[in-house]
Backbone as CSV, one residue per row, in Angstrom:
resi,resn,N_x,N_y,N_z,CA_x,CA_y,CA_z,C_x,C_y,C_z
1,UNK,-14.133,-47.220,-40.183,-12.728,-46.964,-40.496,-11.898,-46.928,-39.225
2,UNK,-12.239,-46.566,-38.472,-12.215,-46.346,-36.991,-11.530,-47.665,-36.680
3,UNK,-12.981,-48.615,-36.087,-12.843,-49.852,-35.920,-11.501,-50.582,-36.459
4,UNK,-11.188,-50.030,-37.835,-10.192,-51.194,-38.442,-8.613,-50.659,-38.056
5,UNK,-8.513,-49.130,-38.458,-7.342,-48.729,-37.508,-6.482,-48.809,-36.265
6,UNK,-7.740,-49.444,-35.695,-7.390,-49.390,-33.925,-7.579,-51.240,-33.274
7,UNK,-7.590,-52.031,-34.793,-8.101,-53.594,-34.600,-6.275,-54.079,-34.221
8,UNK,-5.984,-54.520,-33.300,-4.849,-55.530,-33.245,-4.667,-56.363,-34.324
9,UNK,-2.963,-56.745,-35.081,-3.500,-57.550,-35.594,-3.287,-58.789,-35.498
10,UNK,-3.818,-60.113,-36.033,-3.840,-61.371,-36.029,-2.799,-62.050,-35.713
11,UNK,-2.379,-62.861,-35.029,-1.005,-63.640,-35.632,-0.866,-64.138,-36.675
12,UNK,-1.567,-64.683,-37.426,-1.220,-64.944,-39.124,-0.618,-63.312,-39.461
13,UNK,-1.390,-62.602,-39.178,-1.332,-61.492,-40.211,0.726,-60.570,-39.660
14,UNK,0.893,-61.125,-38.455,1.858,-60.754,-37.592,3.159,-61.785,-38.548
15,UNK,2.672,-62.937,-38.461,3.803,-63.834,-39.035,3.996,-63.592,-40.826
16,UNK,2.295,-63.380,-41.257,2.426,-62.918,-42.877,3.185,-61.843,-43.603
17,UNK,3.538,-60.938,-42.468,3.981,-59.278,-42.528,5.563,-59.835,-43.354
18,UNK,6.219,-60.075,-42.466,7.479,-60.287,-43.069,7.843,-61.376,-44.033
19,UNK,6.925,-62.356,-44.202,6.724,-63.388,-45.568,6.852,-62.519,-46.657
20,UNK,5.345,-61.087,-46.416,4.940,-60.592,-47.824,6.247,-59.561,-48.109
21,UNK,6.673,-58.965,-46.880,7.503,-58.301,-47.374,8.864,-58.920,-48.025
22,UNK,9.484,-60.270,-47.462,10.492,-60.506,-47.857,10.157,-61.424,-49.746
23,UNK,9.089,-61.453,-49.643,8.708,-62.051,-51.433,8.574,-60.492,-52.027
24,UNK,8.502,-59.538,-51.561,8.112,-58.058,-52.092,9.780,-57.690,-52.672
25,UNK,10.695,-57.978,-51.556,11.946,-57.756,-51.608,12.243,-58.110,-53.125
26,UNK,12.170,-59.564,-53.144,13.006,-60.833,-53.953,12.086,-60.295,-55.496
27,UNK,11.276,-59.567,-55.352,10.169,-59.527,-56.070,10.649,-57.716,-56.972
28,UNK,11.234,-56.570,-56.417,11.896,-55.872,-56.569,13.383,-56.599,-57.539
29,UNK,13.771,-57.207,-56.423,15.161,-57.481,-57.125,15.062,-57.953,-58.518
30,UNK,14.413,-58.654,-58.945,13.908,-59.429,-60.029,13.956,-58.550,-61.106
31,UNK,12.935,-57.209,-60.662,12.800,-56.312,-61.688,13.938,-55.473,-61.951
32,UNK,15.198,-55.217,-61.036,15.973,-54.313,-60.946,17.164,-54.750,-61.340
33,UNK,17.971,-55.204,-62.232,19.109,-55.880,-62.688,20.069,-55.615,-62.142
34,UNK,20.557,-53.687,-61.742,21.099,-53.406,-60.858,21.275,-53.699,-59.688
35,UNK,20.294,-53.621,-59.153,19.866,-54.090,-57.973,20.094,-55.219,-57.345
36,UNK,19.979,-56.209,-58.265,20.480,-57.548,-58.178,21.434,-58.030,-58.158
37,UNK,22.545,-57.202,-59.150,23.681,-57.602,-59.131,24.541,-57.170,-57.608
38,UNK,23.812,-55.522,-57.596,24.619,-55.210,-56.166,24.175,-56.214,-54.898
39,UNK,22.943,-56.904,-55.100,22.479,-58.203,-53.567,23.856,-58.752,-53.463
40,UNK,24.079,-59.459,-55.099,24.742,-60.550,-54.959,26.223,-60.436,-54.891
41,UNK,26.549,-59.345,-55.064,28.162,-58.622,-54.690,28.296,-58.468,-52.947
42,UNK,27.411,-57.637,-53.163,27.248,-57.661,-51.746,26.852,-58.837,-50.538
43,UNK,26.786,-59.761,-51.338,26.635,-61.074,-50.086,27.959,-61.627,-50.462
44,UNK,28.466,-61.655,-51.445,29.717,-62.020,-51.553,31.063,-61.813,-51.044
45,UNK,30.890,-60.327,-51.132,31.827,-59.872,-50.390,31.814,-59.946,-48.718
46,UNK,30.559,-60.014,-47.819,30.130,-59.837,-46.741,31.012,-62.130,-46.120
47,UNK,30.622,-62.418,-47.526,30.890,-64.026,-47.273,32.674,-63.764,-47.124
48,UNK,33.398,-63.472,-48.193,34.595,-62.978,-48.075,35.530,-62.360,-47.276
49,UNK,34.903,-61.540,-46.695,35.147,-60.527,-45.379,34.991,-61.195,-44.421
50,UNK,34.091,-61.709,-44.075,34.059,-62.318,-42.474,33.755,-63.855,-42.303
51,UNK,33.213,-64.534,-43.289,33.438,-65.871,-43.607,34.680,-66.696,-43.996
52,UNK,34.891,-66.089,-44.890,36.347,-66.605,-45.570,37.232,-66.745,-44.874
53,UNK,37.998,-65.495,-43.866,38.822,-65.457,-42.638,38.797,-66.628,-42.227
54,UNK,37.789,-67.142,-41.369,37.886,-68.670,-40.851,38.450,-69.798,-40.982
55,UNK,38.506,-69.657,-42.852,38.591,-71.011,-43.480,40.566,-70.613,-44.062
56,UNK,40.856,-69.648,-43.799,41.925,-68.887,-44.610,42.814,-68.450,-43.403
57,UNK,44.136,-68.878,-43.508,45.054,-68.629,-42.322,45.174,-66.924,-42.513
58,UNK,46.030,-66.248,-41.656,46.069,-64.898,-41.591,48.110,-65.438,-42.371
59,UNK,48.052,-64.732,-43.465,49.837,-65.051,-43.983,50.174,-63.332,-44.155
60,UNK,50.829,-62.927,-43.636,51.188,-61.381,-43.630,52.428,-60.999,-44.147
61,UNK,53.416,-61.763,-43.682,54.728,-61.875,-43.511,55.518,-61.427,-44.833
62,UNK,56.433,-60.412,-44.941,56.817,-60.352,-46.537,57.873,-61.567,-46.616
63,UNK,57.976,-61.601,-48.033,59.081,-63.145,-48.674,59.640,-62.755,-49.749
64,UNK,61.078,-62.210,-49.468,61.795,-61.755,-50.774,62.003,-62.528,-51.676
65,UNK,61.654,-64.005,-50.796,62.281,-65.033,-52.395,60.579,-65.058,-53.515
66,UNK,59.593,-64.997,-53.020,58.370,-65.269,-53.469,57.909,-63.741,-54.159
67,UNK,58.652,-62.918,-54.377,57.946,-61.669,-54.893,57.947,-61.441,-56.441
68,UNK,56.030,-61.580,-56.027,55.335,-61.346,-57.757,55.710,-62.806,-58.532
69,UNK,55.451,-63.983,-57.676,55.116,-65.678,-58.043,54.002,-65.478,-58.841
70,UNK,53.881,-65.979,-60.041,52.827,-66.906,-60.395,51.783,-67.611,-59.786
71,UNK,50.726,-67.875,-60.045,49.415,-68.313,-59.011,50.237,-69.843,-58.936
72,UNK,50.046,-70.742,-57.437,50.256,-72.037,-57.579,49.674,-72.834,-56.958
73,UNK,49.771,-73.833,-56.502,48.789,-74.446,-55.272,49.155,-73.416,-53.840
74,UNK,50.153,-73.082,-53.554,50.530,-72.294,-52.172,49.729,-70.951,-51.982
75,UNK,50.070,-70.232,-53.316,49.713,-68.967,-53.625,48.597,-68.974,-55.625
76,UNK,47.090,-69.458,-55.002,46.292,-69.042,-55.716,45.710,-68.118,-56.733
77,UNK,46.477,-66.626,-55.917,46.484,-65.370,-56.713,47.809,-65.106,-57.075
78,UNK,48.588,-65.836,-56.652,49.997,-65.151,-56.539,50.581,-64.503,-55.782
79,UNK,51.653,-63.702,-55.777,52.214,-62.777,-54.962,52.223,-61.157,-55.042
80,UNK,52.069,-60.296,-54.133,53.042,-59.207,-54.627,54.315,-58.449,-54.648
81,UNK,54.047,-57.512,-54.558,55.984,-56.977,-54.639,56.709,-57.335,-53.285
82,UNK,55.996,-57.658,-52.027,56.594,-58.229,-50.780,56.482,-59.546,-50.947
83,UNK,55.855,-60.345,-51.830,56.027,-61.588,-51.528,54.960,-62.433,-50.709
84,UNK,53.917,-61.342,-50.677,52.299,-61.288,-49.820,51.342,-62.340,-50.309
85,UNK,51.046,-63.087,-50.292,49.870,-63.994,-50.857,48.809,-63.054,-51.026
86,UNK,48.359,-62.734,-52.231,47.394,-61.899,-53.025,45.898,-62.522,-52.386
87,UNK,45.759,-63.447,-52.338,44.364,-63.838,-51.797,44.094,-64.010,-50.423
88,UNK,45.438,-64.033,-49.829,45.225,-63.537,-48.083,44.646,-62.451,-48.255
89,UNK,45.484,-61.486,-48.935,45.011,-59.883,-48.434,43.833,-59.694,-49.237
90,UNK,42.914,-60.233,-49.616,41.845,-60.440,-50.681,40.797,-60.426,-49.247
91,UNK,40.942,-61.700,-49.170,40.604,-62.155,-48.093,40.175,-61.002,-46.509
92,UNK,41.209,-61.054,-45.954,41.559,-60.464,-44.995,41.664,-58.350,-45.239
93,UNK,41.646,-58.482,-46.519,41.507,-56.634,-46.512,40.288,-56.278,-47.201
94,UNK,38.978,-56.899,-47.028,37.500,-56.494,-46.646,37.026,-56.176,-45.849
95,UNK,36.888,-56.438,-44.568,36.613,-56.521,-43.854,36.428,-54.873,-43.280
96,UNK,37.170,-53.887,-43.244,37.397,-52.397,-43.417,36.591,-51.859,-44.188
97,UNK,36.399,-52.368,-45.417,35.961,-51.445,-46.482,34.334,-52.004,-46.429
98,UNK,34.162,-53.554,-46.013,32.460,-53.069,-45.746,31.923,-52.651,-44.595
99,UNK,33.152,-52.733,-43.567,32.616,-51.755,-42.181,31.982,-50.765,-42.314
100,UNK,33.296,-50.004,-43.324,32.401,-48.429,-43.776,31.458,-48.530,-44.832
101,UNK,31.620,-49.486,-45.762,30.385,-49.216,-46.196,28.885,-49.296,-45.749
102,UNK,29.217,-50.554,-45.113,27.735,-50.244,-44.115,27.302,-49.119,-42.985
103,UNK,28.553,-48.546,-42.627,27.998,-47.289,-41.548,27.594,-46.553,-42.510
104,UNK,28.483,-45.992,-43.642,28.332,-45.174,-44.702,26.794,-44.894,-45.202
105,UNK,26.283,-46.491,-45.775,24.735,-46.566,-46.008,23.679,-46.120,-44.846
106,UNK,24.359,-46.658,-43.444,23.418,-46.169,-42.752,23.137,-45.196,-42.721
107,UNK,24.012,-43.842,-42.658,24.470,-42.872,-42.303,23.069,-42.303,-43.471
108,UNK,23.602,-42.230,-44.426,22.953,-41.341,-45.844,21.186,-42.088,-45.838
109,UNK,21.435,-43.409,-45.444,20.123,-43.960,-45.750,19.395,-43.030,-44.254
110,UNK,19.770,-43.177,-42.988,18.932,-42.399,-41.917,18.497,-41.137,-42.583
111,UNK,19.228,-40.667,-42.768,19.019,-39.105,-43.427,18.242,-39.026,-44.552
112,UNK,17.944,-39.676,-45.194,17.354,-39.810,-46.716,15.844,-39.716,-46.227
113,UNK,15.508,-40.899,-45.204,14.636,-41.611,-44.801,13.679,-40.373,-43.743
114,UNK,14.623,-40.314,-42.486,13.943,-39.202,-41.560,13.341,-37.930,-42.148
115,UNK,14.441,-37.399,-42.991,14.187,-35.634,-43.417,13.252,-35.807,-44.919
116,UNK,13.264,-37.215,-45.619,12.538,-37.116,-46.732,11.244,-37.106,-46.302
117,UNK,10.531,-38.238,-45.509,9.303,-38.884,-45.365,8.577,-37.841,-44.286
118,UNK,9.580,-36.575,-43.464,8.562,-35.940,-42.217,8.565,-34.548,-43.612
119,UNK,9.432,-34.391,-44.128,8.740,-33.076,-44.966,7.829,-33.247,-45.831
120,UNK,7.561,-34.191,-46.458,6.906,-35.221,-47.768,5.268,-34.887,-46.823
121,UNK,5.339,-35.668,-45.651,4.136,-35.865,-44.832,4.018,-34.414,-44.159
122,UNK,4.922,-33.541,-43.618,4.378,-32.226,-42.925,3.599,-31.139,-44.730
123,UNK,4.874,-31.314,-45.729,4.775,-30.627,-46.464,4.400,-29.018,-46.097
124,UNK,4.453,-28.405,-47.351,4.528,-26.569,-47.056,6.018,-26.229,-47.111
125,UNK,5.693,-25.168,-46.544,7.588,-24.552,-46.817,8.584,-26.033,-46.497
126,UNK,8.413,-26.426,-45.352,9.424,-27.140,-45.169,10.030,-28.323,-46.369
127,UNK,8.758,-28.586,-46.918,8.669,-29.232,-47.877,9.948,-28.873,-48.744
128,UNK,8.825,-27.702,-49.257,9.746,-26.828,-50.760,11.172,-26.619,-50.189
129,UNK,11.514,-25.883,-48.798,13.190,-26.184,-48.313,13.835,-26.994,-49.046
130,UNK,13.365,-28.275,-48.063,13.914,-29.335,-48.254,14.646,-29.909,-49.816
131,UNK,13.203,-29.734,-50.536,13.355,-30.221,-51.878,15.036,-29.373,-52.563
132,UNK,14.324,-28.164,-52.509,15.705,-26.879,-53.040,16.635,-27.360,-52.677
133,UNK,17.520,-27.586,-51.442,18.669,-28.134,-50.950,19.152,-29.104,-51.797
134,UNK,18.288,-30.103,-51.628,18.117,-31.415,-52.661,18.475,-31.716,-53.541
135,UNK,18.277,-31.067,-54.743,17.956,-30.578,-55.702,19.395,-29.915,-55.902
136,UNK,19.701,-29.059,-54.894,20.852,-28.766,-55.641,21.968,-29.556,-54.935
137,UNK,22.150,-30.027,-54.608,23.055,-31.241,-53.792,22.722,-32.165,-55.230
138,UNK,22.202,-32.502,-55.439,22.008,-33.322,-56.550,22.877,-33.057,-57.758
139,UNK,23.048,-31.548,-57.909,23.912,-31.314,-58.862,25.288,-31.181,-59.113
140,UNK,25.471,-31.457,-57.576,27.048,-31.101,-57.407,27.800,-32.847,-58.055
141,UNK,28.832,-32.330,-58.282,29.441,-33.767,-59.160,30.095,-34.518,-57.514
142,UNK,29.783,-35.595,-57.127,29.563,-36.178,-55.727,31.150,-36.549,-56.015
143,UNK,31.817,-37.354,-56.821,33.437,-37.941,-57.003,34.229,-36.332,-56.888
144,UNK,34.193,-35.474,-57.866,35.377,-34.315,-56.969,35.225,-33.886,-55.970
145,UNK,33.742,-33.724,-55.392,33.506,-33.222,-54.150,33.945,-34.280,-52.756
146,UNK,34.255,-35.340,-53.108,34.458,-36.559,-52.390,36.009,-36.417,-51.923
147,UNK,36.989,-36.035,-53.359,38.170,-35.913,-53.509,38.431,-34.370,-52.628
148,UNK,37.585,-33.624,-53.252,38.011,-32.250,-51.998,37.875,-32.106,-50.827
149,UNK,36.979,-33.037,-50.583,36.605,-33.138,-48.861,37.398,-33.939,-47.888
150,UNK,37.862,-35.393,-48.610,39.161,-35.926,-48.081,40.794,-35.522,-48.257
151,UNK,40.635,-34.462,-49.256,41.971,-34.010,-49.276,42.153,-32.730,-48.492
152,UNK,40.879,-32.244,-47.962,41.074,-30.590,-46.862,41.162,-31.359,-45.369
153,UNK,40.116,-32.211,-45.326,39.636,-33.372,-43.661,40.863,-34.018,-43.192
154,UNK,41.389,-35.191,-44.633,42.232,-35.996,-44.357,41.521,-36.838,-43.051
155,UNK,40.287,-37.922,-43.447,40.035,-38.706,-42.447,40.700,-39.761,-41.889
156,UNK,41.209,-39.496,-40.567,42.181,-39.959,-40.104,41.168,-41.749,-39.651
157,UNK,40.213,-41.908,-39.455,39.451,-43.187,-38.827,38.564,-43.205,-39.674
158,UNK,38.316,-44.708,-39.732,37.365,-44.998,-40.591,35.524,-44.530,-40.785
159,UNK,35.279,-44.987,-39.231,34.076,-43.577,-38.777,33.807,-42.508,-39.397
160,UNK,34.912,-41.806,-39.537,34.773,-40.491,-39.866,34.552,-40.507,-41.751
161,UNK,35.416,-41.404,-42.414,35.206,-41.443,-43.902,34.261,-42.183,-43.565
162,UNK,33.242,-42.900,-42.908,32.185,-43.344,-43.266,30.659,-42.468,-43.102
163,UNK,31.286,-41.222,-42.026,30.202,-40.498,-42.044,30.472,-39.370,-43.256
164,UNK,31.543,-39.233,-43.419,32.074,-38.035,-45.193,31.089,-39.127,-46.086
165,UNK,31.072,-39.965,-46.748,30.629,-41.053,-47.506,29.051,-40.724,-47.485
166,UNK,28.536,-41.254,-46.368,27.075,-41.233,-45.874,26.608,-39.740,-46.185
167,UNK,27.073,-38.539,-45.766,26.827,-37.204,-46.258,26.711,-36.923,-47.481
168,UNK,27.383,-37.541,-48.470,27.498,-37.271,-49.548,26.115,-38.270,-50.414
169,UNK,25.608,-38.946,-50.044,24.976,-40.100,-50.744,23.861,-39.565,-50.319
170,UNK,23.214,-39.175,-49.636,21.367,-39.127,-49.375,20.759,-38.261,-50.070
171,UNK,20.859,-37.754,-51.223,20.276,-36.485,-52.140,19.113,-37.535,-52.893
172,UNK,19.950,-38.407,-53.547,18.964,-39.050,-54.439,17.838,-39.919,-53.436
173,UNK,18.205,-40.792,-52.582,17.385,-41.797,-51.939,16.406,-40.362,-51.218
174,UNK,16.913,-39.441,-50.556,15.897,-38.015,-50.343,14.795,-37.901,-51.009
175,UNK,15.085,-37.772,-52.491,14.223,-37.239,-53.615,13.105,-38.051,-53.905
176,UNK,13.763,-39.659,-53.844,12.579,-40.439,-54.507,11.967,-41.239,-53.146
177,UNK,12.292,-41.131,-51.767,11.436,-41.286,-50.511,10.287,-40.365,-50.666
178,UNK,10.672,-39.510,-50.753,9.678,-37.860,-50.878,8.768,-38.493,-51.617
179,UNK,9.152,-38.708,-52.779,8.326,-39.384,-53.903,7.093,-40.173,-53.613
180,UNK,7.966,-40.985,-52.859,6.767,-42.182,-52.283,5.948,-42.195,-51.233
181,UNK,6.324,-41.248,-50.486,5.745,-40.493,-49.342,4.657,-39.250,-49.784
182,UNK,4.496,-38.861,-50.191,3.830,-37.833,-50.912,2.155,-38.782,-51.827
183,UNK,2.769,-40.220,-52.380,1.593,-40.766,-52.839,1.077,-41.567,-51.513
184,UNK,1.978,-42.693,-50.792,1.219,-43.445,-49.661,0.550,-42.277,-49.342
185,UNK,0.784,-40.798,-48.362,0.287,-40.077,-47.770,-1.506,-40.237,-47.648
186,UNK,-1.794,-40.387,-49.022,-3.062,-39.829,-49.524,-3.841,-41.645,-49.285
187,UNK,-3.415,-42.294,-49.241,-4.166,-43.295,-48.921,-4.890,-43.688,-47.388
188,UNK,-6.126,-44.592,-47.458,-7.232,-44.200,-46.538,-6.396,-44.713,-45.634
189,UNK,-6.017,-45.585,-45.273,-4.954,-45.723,-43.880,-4.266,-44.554,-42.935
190,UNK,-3.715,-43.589,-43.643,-2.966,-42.798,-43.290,-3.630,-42.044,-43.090
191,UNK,-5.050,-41.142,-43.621,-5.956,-39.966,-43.635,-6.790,-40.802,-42.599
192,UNK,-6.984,-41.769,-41.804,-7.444,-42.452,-40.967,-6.728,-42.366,-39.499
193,UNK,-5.593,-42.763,-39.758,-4.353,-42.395,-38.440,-4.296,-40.600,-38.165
194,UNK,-4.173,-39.843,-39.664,-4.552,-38.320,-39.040,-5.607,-37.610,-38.610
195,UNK,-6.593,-38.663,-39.015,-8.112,-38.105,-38.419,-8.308,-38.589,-36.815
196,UNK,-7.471,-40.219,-36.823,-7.898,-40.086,-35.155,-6.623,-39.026,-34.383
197,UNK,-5.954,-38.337,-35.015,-4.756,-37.371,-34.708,-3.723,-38.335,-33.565
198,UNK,-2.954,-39.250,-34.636,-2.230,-40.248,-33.810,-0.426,-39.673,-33.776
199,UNK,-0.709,-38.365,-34.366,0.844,-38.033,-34.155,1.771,-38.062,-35.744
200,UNK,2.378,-37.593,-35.747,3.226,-37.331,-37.023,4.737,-38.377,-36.940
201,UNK,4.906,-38.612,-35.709,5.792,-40.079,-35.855,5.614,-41.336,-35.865
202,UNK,3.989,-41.605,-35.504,2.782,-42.677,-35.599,3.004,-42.678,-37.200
203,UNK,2.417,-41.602,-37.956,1.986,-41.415,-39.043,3.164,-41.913,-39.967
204,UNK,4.495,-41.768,-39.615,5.701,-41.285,-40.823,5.792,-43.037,-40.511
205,UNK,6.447,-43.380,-39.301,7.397,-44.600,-38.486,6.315,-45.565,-38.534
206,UNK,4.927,-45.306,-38.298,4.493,-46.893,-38.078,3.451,-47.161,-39.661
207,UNK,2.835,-45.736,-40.060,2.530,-46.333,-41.351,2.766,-45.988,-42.937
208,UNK,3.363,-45.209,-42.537,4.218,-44.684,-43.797,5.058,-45.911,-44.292
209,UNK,6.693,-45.120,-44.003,7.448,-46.115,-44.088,7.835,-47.440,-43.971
210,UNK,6.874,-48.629,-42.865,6.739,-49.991,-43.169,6.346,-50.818,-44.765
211,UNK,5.872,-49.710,-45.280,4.857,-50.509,-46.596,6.502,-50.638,-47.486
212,UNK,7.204,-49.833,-46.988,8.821,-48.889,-48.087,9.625,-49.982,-47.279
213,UNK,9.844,-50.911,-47.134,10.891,-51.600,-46.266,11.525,-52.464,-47.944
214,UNK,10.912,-52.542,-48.345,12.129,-53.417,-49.380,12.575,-52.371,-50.407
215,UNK,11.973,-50.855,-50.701,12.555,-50.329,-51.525,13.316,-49.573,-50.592
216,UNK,13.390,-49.309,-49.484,14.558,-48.835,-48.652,15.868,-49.987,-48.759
217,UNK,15.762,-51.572,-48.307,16.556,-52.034,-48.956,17.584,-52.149,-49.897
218,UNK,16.797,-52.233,-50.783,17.445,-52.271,-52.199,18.044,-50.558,-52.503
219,UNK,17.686,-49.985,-51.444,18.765,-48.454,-52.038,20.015,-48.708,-51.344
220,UNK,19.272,-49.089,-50.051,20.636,-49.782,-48.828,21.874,-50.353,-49.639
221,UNK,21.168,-51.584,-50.309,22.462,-52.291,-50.804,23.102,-51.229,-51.646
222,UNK,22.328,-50.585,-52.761,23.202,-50.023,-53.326,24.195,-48.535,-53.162
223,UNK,23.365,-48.224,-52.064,24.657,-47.020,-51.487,25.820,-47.721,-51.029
224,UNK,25.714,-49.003,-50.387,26.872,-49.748,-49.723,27.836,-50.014,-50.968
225,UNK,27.166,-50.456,-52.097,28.223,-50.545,-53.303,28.810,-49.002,-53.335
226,UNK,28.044,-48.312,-53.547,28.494,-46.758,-54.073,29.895,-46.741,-52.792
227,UNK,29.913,-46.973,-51.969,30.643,-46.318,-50.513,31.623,-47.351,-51.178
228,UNK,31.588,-48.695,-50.927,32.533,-49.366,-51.215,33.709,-49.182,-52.342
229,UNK,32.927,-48.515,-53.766,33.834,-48.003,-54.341,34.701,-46.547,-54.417
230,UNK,33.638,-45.456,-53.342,34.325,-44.560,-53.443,35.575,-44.834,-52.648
231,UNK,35.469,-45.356,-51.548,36.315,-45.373,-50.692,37.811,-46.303,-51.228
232,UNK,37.691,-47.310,-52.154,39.040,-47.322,-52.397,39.601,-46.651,-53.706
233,UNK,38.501,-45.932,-53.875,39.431,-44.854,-54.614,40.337,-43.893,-54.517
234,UNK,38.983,-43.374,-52.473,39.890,-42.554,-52.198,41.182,-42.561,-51.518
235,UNK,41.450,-44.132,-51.345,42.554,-44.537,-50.640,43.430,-44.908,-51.795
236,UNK,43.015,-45.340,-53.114,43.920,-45.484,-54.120,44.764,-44.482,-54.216
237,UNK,44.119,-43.336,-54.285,44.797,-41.817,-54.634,45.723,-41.587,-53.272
238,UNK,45.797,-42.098,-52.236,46.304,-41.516,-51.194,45.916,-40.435,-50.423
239,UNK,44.488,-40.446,-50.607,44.036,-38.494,-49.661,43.660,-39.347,-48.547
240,UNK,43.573,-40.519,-48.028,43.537,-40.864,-46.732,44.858,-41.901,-46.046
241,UNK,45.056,-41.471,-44.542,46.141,-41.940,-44.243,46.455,-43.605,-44.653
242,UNK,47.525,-44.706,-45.366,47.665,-45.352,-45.562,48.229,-46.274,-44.685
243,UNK,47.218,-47.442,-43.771,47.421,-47.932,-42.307,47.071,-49.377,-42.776
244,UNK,47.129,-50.476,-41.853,46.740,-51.340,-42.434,46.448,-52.511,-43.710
245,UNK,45.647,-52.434,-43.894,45.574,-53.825,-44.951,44.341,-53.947,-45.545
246,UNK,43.693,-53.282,-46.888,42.499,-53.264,-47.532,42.524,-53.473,-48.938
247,UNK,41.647,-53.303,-49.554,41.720,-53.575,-51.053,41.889,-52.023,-51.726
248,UNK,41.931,-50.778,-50.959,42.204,-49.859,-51.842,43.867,-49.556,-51.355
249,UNK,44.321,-49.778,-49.887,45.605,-49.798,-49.821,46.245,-51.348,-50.840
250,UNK,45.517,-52.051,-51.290,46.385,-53.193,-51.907,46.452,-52.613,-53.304
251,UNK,45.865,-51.489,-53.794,46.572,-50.516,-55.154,46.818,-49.789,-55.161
252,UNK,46.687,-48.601,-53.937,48.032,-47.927,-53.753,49.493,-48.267,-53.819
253,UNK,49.802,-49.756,-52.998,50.730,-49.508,-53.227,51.412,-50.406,-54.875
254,UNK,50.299,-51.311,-55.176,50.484,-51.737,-56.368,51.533,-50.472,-57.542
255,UNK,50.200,-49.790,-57.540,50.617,-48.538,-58.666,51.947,-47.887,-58.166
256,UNK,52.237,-47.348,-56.184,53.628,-46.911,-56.218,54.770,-47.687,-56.636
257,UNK,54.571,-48.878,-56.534,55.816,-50.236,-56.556,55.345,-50.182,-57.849
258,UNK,55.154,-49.552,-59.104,55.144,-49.742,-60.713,54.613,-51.137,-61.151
259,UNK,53.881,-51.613,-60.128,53.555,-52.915,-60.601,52.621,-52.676,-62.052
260,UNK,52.185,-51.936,-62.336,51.288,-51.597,-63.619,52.434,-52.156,-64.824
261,UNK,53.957,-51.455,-65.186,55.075,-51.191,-66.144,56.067,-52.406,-65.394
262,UNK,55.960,-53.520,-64.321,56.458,-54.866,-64.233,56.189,-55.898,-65.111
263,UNK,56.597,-56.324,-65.686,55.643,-57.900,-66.241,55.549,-58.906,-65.826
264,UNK,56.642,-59.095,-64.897,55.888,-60.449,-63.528,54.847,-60.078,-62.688
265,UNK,54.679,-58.720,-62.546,53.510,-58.534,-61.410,52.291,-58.936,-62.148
266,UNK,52.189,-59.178,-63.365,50.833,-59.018,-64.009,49.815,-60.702,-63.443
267,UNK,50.235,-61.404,-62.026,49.727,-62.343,-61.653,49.238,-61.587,-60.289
């Protein structure tokens, strides 16, 4: 057992690693409908945000004669109450909102990941701690608590609502790391690495968590959805300062300018 723990491995087996894992991935998604749908939102939007720009002039400028046009060859989506080309700012006001969503995911996913998989593997009190916290973080309703925390904070930078975001999201991905950490644990690999006593960040970082790389993934993507929508909600509502150019400032000010009770805006 010895022998095989401490064997280098192959280059096939070096180049096979990320083959098996990325068919493991595609292989998850398959089963997860959710899951799938958030991949493919999420590459979409990522194409939108920073692809699209390229191909798409930057049009900012308001146009009193063009306000709330009909879609046409010029203006695709139409206009809004300035006279804005709707699919510029389509375009061009992503780019913000998956910034934070991806710090956001990181944020909750580090935390999920570190504090789930070393208590899971130390287990004992720290364990049971952990879990309790958890557990009850779990119960708190995450959308008002989202709304009370940006309306006392008022996050002035995006950073900062991306680390509020990320705080709020790691209860569940916590619970079911633990989960999976708690069964790998017990397998001969791992009771092999603690018998030659290779360390508890050997144990968690090099063989724990590698086998978990596509179901860490697939939580990834979907906290990034979760962030993505809290966040223009919470900019819909106005509890964060209104700067710039995004898709939750593009219904803020929709709803203040009554575009809802207009009937030309309805393009």
């Amino acid at each position: 057992m010895s022998t095989a723990i401490l064997a280098r491995p192959t280059l096939g087996q070096r180049v096979a690693g990320p083959m098996v894992a990325t068919f493991e991935f595609l292989r998850l998604l398959a089963t997860r409908p959710i899951g799938l749908a958030g991949f493919v939102g999420i590459v979409f939007f990522i194409f939108l945000a920073f692809v699209a720009p390229l191909f798409v002039p930057l049009r900012n400028d308001p146009s009193l004669v063009d306000i709330y046009q009909a879609p046409s060859a010029a203006h695709p989506l139409g206009t809004d109450f300035q006279g804005r080309d709707v699919l510029n700012q389509i375009v061009y006001g992503g780019r913000d909102i998956l910034t934070v969503a991806i710090l956001a995911a990181l944020v909750s996913t580090f935390i999920a990941i570190s504090i789930g998989s070393v208590a899971a593997t130390v287990g004992g009190r720290l364990d049971t701690a952990i879990l309790a916290i958890t557990d009850v973080t779990l119960t708190l309703p995450k959308l008002i608590l989202l709304i009370a925390v940006a309306a006392i904070l008022r996050p002035t930078s995006f950073v900062f609502l991306a680390v509020i975001l990320g705080l709020l999201q790691w209860s569940s991905l916590l619970r079911q790391v633990r989960s999976q950490v708690l069964s790998l644990k017990e397998r001969d690999y791992v009771e092999a690495a603690r018998s030659l006593d290779l360390g508890l960040f050997h144990i968690v970082f090099r063989e724990i968590l590698p086998t978990m790389r596509s179901y860490i993934v697939i939580h990834f993507i979907l906290a990034m959805t979760e962030a993505m929508y809290a966040q223009v909600f919470i900019i819909f509502l106005g509890l964060v300062p209104v700067s710039g150019s995004n898709w939750g400032i593009m219904l803020y000010f929709a709803q203040g300018q009554g575009a809802l009770f207009y009937k030309d805006s309805i393009w």
